[in-house]
C-alpha positions in Angstrom: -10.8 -194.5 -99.6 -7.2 -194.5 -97.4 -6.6 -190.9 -96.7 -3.5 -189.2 -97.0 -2.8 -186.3 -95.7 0.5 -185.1 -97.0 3.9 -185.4 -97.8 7.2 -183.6 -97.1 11.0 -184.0 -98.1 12.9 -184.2 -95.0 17.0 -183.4 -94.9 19.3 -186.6 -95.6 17.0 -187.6 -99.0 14.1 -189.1 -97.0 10.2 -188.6 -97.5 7.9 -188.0 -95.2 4.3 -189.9 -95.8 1.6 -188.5 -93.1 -1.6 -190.0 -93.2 -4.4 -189.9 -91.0 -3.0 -190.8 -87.5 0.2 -192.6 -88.6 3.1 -192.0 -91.0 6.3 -193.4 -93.1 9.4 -192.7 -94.0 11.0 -193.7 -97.0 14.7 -192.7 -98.3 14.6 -191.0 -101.5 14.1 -191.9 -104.3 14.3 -195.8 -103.8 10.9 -195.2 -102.1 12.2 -197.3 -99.5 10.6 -197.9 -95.7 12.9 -196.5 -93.3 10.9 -196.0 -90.5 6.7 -195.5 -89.1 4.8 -194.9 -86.4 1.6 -193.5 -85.1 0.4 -189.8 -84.6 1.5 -186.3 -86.3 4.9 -185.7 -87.1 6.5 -182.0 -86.2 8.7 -180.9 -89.3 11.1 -178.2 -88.5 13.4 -177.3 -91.3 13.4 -180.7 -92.8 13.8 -182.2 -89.4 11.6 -184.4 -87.1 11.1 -182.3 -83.9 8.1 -183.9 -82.5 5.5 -186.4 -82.8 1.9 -185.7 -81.4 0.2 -189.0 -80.6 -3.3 -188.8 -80.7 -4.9 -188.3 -76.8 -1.1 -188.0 -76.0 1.6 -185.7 -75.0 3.0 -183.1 -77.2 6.8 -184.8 -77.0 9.5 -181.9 -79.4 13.1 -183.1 -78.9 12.1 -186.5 -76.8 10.9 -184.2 -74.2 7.2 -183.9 -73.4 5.2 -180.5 -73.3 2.4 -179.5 -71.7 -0.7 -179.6 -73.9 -2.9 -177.6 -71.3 -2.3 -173.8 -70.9 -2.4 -172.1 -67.9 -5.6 -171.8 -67.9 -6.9 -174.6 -69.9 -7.2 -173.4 -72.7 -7.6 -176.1 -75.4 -4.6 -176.0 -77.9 -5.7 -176.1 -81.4 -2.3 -175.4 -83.7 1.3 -175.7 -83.1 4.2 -174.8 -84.8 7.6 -175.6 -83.3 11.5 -173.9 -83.7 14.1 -175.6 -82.4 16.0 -174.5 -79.0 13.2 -171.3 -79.4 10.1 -172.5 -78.5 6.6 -173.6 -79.6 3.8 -171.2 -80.9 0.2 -172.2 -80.0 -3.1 -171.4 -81.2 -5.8 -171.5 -78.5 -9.3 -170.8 -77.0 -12.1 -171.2 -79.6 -14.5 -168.5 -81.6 -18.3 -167.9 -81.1 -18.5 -169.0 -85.0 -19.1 -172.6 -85.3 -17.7 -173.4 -88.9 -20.9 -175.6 -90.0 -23.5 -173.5 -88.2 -23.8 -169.8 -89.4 -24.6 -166.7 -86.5 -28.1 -166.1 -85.2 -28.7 -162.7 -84.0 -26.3 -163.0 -81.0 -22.9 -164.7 -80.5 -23.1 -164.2 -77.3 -23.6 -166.9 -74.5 -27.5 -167.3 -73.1 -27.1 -166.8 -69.0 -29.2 -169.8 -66.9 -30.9 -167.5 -65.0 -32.0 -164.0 -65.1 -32.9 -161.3 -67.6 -31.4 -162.6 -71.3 -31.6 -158.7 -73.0 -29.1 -158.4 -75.4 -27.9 -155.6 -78.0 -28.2 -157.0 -81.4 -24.8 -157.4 -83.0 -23.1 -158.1 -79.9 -20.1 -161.1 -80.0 -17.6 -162.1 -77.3 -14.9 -159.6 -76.8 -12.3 -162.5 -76.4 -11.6 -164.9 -79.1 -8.4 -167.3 -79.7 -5.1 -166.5 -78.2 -1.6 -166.9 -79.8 0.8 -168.4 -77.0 5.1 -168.6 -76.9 6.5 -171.9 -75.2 9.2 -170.3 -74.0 12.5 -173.6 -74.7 14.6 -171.3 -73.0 12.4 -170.9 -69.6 9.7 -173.3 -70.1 7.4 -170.9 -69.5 4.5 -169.7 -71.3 3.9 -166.2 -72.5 0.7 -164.8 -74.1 1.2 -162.7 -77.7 -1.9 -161.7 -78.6 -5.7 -162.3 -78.3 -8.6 -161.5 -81.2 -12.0 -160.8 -80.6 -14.7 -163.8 -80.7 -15.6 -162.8 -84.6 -11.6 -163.8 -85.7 -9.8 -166.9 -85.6 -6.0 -167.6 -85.7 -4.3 -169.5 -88.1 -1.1 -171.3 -89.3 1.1 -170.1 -86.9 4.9 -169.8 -87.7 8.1 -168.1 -87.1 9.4 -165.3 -89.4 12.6 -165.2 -87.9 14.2 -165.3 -84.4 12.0 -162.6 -83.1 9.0 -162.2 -85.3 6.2 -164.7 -85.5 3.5 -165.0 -87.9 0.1 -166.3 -88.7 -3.6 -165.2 -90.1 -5.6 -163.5 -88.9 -9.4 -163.9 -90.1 -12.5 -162.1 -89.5 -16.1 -163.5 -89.8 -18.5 -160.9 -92.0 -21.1 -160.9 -89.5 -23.6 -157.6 -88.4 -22.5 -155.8 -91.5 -19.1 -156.1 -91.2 -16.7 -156.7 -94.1 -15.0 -160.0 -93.8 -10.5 -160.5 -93.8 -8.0 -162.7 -94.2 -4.6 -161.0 -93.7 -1.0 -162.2 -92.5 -0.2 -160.9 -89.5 3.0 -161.0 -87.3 3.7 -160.1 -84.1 7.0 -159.4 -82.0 8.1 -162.2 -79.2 9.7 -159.5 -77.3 7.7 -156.4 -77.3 4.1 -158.2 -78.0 3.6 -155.7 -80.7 1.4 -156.9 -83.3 0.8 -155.4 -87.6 -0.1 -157.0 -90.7 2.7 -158.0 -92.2 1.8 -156.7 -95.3 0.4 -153.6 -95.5 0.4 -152.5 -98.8 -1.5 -155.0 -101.0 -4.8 -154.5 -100.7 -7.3 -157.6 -100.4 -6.7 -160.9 -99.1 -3.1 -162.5 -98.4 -2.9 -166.2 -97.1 -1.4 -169.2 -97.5 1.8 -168.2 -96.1 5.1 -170.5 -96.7 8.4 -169.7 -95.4 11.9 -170.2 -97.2 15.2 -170.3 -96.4 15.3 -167.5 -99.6 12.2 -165.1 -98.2 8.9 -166.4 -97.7 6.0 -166.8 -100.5 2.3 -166.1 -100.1 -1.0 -166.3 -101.8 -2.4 -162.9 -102.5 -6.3 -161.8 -104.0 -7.5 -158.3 -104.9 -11.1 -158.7 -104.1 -12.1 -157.0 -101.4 -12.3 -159.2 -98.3 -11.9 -162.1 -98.8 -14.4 -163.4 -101.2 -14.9 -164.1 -104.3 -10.9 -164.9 -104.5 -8.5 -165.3 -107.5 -5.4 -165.9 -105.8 -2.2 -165.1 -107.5 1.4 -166.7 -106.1 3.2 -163.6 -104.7 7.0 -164.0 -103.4 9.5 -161.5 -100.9 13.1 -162.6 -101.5 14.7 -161.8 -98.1 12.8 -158.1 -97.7 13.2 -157.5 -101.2 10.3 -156.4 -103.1 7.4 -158.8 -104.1 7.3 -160.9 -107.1 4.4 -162.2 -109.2 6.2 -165.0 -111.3 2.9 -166.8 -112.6 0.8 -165.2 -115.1 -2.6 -164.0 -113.5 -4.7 -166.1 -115.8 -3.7 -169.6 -113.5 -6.7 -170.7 -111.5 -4.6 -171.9 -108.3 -6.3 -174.2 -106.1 -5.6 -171.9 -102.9 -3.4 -174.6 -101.1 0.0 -172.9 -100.1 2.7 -173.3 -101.8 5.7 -175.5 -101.1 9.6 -174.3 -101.0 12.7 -176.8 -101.6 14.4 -177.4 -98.9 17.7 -174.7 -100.4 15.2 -172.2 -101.1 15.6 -173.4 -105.6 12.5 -174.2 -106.0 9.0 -173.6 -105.0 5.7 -175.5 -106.4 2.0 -174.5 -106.7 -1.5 -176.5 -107.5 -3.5 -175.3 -110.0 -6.7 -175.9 -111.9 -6.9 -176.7 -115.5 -10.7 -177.6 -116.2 -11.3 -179.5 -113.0 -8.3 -181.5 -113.2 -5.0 -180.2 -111.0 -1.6 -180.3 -111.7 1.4 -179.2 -110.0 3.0 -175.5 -111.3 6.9 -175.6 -110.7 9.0 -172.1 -110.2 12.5 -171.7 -110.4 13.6 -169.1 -108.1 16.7 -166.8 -108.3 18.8 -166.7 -105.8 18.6 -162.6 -105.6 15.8 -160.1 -106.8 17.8 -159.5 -110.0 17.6 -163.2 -111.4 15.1 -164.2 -113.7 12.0 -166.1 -112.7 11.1 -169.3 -115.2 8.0 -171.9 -114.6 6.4 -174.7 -116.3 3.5 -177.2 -115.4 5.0 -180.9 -114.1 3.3 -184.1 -114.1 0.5 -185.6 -116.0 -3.1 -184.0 -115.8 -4.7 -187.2 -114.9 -6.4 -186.8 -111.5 -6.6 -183.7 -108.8 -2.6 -183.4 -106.8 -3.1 -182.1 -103.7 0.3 -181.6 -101.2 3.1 -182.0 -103.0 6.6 -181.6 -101.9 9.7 -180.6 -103.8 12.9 -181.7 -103.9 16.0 -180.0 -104.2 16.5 -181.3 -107.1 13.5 -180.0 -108.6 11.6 -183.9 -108.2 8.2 -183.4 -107.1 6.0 -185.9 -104.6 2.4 -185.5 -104.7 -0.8 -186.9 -103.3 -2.8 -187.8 -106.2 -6.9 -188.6 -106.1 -9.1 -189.6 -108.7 -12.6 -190.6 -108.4 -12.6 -193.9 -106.1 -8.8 -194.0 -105.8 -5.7 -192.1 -104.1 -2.0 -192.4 -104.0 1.5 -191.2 -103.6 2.8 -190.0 -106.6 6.6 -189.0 -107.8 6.6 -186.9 -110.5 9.5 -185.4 -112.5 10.6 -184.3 -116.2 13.3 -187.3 -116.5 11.0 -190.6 -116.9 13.5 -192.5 -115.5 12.7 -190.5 -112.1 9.3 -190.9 -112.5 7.8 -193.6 -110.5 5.1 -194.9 -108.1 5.9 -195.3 -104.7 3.6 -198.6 -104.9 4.4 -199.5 -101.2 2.7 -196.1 -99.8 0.0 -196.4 -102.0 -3.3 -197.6 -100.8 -6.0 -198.6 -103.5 -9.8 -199.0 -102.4 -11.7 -202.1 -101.6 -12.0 -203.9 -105.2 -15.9 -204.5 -104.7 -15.9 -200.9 -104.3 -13.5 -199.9 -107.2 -15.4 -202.1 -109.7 -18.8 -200.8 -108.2 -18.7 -197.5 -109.8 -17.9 -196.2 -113.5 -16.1 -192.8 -113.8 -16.1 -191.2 -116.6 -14.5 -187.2 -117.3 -16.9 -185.2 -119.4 -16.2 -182.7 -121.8 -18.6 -180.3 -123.6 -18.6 -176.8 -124.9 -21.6 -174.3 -124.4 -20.8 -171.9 -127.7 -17.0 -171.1 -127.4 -16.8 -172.2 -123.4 -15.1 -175.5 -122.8 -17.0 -176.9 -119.8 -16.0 -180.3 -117.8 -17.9 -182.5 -115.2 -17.6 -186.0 -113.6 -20.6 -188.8 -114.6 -20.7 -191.4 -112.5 -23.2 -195.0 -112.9 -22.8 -198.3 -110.5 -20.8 -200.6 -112.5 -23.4 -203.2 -112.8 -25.6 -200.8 -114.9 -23.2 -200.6 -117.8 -25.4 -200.7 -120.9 -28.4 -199.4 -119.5 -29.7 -195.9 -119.0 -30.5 -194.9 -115.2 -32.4 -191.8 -113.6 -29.9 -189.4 -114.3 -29.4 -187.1 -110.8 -27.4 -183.8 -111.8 -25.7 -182.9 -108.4 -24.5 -179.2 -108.5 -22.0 -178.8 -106.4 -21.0 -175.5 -103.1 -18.5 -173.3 -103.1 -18.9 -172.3 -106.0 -15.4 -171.6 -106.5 -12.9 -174.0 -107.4 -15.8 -176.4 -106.1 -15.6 -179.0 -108.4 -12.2 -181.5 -109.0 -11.5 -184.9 -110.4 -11.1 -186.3 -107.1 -13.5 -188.4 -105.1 -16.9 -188.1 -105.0 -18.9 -189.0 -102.5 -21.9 -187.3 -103.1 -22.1 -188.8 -106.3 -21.1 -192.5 -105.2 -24.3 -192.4 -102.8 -27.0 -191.5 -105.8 -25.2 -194.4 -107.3 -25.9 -196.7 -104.2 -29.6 -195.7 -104.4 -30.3 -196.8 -107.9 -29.4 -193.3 -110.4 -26.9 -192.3 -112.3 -25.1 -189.3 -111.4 -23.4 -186.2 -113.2 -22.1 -183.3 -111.4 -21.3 -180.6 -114.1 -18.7 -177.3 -113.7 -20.3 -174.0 -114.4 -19.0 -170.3 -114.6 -19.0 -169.1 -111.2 -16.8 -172.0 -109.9 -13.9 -169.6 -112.2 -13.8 -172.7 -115.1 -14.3 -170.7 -117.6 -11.5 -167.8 -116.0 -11.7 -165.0 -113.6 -13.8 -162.2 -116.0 -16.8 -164.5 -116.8 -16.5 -165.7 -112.5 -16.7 -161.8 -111.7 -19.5 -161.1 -114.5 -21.7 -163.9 -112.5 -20.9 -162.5 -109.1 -21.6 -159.3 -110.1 -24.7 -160.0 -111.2 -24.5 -158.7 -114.6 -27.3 -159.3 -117.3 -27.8 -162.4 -118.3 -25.1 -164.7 -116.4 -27.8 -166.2 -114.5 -29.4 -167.5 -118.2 -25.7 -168.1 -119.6 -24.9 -170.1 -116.1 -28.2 -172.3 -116.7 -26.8 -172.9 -119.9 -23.7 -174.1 -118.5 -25.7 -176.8 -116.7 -28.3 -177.8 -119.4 -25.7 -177.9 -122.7 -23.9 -180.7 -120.2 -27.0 -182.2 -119.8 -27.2 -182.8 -123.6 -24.1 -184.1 -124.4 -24.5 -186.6 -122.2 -28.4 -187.7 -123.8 -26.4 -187.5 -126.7 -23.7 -190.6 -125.5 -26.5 -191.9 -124.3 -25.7 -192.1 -121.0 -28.6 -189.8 -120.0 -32.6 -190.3 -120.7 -34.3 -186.8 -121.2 -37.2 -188.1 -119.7 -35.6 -189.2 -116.7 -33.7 -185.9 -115.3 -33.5 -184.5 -111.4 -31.7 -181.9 -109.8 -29.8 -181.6 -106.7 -27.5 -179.0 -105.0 -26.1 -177.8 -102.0 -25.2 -174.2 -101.0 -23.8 -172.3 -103.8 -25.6 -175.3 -106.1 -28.4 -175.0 -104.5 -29.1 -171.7 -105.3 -28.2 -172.4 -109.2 -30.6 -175.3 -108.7 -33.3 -172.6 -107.8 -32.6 -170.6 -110.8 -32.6 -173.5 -113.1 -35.8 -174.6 -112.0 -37.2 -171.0 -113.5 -35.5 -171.6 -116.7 -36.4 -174.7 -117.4 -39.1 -177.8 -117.1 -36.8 -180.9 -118.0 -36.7 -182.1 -114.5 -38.9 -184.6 -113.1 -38.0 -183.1 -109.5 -35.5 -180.9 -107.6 -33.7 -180.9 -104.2 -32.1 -177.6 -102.7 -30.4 -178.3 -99.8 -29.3 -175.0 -97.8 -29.7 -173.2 -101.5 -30.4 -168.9 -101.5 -33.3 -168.0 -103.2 -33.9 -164.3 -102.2 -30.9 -162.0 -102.6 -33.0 -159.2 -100.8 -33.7 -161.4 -97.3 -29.8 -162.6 -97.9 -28.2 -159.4 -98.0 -30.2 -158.3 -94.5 -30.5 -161.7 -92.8 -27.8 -163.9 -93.5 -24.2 -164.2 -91.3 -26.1 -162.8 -88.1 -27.8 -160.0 -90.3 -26.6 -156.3 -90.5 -26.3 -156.4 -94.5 -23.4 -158.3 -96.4 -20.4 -156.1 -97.1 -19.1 -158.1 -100.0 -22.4 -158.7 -101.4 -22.8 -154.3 -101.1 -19.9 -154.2 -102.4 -20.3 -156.6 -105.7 -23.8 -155.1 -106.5 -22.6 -151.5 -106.0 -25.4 -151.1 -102.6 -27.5 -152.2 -100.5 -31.4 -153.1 -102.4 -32.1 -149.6 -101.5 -29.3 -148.2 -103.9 -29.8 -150.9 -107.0 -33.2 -152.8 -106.7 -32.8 -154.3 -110.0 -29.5 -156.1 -109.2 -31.3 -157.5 -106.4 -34.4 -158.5 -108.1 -32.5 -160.0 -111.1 -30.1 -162.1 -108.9 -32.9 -163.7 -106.9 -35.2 -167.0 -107.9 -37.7 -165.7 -106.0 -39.0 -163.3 -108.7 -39.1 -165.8 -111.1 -41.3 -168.6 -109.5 -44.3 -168.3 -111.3 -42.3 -170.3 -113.8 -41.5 -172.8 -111.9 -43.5 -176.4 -112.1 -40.8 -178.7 -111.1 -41.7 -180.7 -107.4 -38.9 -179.5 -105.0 -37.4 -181.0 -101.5 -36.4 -177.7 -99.5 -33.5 -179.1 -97.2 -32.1 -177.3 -94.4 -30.5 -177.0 -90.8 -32.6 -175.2 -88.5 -29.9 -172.1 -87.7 -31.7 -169.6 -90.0 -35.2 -170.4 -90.9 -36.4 -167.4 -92.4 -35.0 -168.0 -95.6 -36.3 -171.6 -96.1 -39.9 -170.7 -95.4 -39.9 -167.7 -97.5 -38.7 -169.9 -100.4 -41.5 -172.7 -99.2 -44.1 -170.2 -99.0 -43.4 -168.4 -102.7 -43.1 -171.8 -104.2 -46.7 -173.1 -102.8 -48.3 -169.9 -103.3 -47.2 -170.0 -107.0 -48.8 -174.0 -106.9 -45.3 -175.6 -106.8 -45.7 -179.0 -104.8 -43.1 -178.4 -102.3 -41.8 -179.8 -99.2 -39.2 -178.0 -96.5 -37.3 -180.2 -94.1 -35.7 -178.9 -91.0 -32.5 -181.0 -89.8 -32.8 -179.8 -86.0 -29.1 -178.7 -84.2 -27.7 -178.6 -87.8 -26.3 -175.6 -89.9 -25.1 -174.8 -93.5 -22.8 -178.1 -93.2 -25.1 -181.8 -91.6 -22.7 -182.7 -88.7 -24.3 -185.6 -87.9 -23.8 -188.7 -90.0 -27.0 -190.6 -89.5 -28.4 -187.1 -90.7 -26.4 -186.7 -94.0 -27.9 -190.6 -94.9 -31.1 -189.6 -93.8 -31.0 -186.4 -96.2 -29.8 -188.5 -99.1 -32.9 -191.4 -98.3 -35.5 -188.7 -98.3 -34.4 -187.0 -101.3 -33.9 -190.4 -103.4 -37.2 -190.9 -102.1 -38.1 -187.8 -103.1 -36.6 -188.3 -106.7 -38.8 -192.2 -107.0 -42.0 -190.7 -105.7 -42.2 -188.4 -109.0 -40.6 -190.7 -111.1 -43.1 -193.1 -110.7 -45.9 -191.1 -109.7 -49.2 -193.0 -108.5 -52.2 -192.2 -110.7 -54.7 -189.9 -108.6 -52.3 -189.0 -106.3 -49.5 -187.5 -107.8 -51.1 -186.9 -111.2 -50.9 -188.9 -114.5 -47.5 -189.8 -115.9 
């Protein structure tokens, strides 16, 4: 599929396409070529300020900066203010985003004695940098510790500059995600807002005030982000009702400050939430959803007008789309837009599934290879990470490649991915009674709508999942025989071993903190949230997948299942973490598993056991 990346309105009625490593620009709203070229385009205020050509210079007003610091430290983000300089994001973390901690962050000396206290990490961490455009000189700002990162950088105004600031949860250690700004002159750094408790991200800055997303929960996860907005150090406004499931992409201003636009879930389609905004704290806030619900928008852009551009995916395609309330404003921009190969298009049959599980509306994406239309497949129900807002009607790879290898594939929604809203999410990551069964439930009544259609053969079911789906994949397999066989891939079995081993060990503050303890303080919760306790049940083969980062969890889960006479199998992807980095991996683990899937589909008499 072409990727976009995203689009922005630019001053003088002109459009900014950015795709992968080359870009457009068409005059609006003819959708006419103006102009391309290769790289990342710099937008500063609706203007063009730079280009960044891949394995290039940085070049900002036709001159070319340095992309080395002073000390080499490798840039990583830029954001750039004309005649005032560039801020940069540098250095790296110990935290490797696909690979979780071990028990120590810390480098491993060549030689000597390699004692270490556990819970130790890198004192330095990333570094925010000034470009001086006055000077040409390069000035340091601040510098986090090797468990944070930096993020987004920006400029609040002629003096203040902002970004986020994250911190990993490792040793014990609750987990953030605040805004944070810091003063050019004095160095001085504070979170910029103090007083909401929780997370706050996402920051986008207006020529009005700036607008942010904020969350309540405590660290940063699980989130329910709400659209929060500071007109010009006014108070803060909430102008969307708290019952939106936003998607957690910033938002987007107009170039005058009128308008400001927001993605947000309904079922696992997104659309595009538009907000007026008043031009003082007095006025009166009004919003309304834009756009079709037809796909998953991702990056839009807003006029001043109120016309809104967005980049719109739907399972095997993606496109630029215009969208606005007059039809006769509403087009395509058919000259951006980049369709699939045809023999890939026709390959695959998409269909949006919707079924309800008593009075919950549930959706999910079914996918078969085009050639199979009119006859029933191996039906592979792929579970999907996250959990939250994991799931969207936008492409699906996972799903095309069990359609490559010969199945069928449905990947259904379920209650902790916040479908079915933000109380029933919370109830399921709080562990209450009975959300495990309710969340099985979720899964299985999917299962039967499609045997129903007949698109499904009961007879014929397997189960996959990674991370978050994983886990549910574990559970499922106690609460149910339908499946011929299961693959977990990174999937959490024992919430006990979790809370004390996982992120580098030390005990999971927002885990402590959901339960209401530790497994000392509420045993049950524990015992109750973990598959573990239930494997006697469980009869289904299962493929145990996992990168070799944190073992002890994988061959607990292997050992329970065998000693409760479950045929299992672990795999170890050497080098590899939570996320395969590796391609020839990633094919490899799909191989093995369809393999997997065959060898107990069509088991061989005396080996396997009888059909």
């Amino acid at each position: 599929m072409h990727f976009f990346h995203s689009v922005k309105f630019l001053t003088g009625g002109r459009l900014l396409v950015q795709e992968q490593d080359a870009w457009r620009i068409y005059r609006w709203p003819e959708s006419v070529s103006v102009i391309e070229g290769r790289g990342t385009v710099m937008v500063a205020d609706g203007t063009v300020v730079g280009i960044k050509i891949p394995q290039g210079p940085l070049m900002l007003d036709g001159e070319r900066v340095p992309v080395k610091l002073p000390d080499d430290e490798a840039i990583r983000e830029y954001a750039y203010w004309p005649e005032r300089g560039v801020l940069l994001v540098a250095g790296h973390s110990a935290l490797t985003p696909s690979v979780q901690p071990g028990p120590s962050l810390l480098p491993v000396p060549s030689r000597g004695p390699t004692a270490q206290r556990f819970g130790s990490y890198p004192e330095q961490g990333p570094s925010l940098w000034w470009w001086m455009a006055e000077s040409r000189e390069f000035r340091r700002l601040l510098q986090v510790s090797g468990i944070e990162e930096i993020v987004r950088p920006g400029f609040l105004d002629a003096h203040r500059m902002v970004f986020q600031r994250f911190q990993y949860p490792v040793y014990g250690r609750p987990s953030s995600s605040r805004l944070w700004l810091v003063n050019r002159d004095t160095r001085a750094s504070e979170d910029l807002l103090p007083e909401l408790p929780g997370t706050t991200t996402g920051l986008a800055l207006g020529r009005l005030g700036y607008a942010f997303l904020h969350s309540e929960a405590s660290g940063t996860y699980p989130f329910w982000y709400r659209l929060a907005v500071r007109l010009k150090a006014g108070r803060i406004h909430y102008p969307l009702p708290d019952t939106l499931r936003l998607t957690g992409e910033s938002p987007v201003w107009s170039l005058d400050g009128g308008w400001l636009v927001v993605t947000a879930f309904q079922g696992i389609q997104i659309g595009v939430v538009r907000v007026r905004v008043p031009k003082s704290d007095g006025g009166s806030w009004s919003w309304e959803w834009i756009g079709r619900l037809d796909g998953a928008y991702r990056s839009p852009a807003v006029h001043d007008d109120g016309s809104v551009v967005v980049i719109k995916e739907t399972p095997g395609a993606a496109a630029v789309v215009a969208l606005n309330q007059q039809e006769s404003s509403r087009r395509w921009l058919d000259v951006a837009t980049k369709q699939p190969p045809a023999v890939l298009a026709k390959s695959m049959d998409y269909r949006w599934v919707r079924w309800t599980h008593g009075e919950s509306a549930l959706e999910g994406i079914y996918c078969r290879p085009g050639a199979s239309i009119g006859a029933t497949l191996p039906l592979v129900v792929d579970l999907h990470g996250g959990p939250i807002n994991g799931l969207r009607y936008a492409a699906q790879p996972r799903l095309e490649a069990w359609c490559r290898r010969g199945f069928a594939a449905f990947a259904p929604d379920y209650r902790a991915s916040g479908i079915l809203g933000r109380e029933a999410m919370m109830r399921r990551f709080r562990g209450e009674e009975g959300t495990i069964a309710d969340e099985c439930q979720d899964v299985l009544t999917g299962i039967d709508h499609l045997i129903a259609q007949g698109l499904a053969d009961d007879q014929r079911l397997l189960l996959f999942g990674h991370s978050a789906g994983a886990t549910l994949v574990n559970h499922l397999l106690a609460h149910t025989q339908r499946f011929r066989a299961a693959a977990s891939w990174e999937g959490h079995a024992d919430e006990v071993l979790g809370f004390y081993g996982k992120w580098g060990g030390g005990g999971l503050a927002f885990v402590r903190h959901l339960y209401g303890g530790s497994p000392l303080d509420v045993p049950a919760v524990y015992r109750r949230q973990s598959a573990t306790t239930r494997a006697w049940r469980i009869t289904t083969p299962v493929l145990l997948l996992y990168g070799d980062d944190q073992p002890a969890d994988a061959i607990e889960w292997y050992t329970i299942l065998r000693e409760a006479g479950v045929e299992a199998e672990l795999i170890f992807y050497r080098g590899e973490g939570h996320i395969l980095r590796r391609p020839e991996n990633l094919e490899d683990l799909f191989d093995r598993t369809a393999q997997w899937f065959d060898r107990w589909l069509h088991p061989v008499h005396g080996a396997e056991g009888k059909e």
